[in-house]
C-alpha positions in Angstrom: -65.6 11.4 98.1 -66.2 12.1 94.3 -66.8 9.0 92.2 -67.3 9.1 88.4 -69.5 6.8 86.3 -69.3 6.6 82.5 -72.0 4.5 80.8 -73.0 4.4 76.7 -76.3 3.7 75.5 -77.6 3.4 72.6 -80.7 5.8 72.8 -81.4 9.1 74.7 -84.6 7.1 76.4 -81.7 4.7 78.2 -79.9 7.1 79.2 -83.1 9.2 80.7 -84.1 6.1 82.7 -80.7 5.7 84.0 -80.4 9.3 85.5 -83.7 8.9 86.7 -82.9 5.9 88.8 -79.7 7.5 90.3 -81.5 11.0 91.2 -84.8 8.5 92.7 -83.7 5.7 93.6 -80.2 5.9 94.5 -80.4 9.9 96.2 -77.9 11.0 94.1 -79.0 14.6 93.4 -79.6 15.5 89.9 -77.2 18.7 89.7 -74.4 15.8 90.6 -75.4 13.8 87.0 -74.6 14.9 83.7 -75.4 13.8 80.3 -73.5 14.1 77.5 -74.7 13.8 73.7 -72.6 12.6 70.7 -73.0 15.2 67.5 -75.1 13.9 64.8 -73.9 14.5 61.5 -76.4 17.1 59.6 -79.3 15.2 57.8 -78.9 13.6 54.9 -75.2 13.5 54.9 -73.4 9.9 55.8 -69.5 9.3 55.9 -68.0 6.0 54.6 -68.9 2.9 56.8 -71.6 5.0 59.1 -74.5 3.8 60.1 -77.7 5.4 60.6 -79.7 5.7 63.4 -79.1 7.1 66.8 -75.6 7.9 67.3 -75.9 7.2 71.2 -74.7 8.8 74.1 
């Protein structure tokens, strides 16, 4: 049976620890886990009402 899990975080480093407890603790092997990143917009340029910061996950 497939399941699919979507989770946000804030930072990368979250995101690392959660894949790290599905592949260790959980057996869930790590081909089976993907991560994907939200585009940053290029430095130094900021759209009305953006914040800065990480852009999350």
């Amino acid at each position: 049976m497939t399941r699919t899990i979507t989770a946000m975080f804030s930072a990368r480093a979250a995101a690392d620890r959660a894949v790290n407890e599905l592949t260790r603790e959980l057996g869930i092997g790590s081909g089976q886990v993907q991560v994907y990143a939200a585009e940053a917009a290029p430095t130094g340029a900021t759209t009305a009402g953006a914040t800065t910061g990480d852009t999350g996950l």
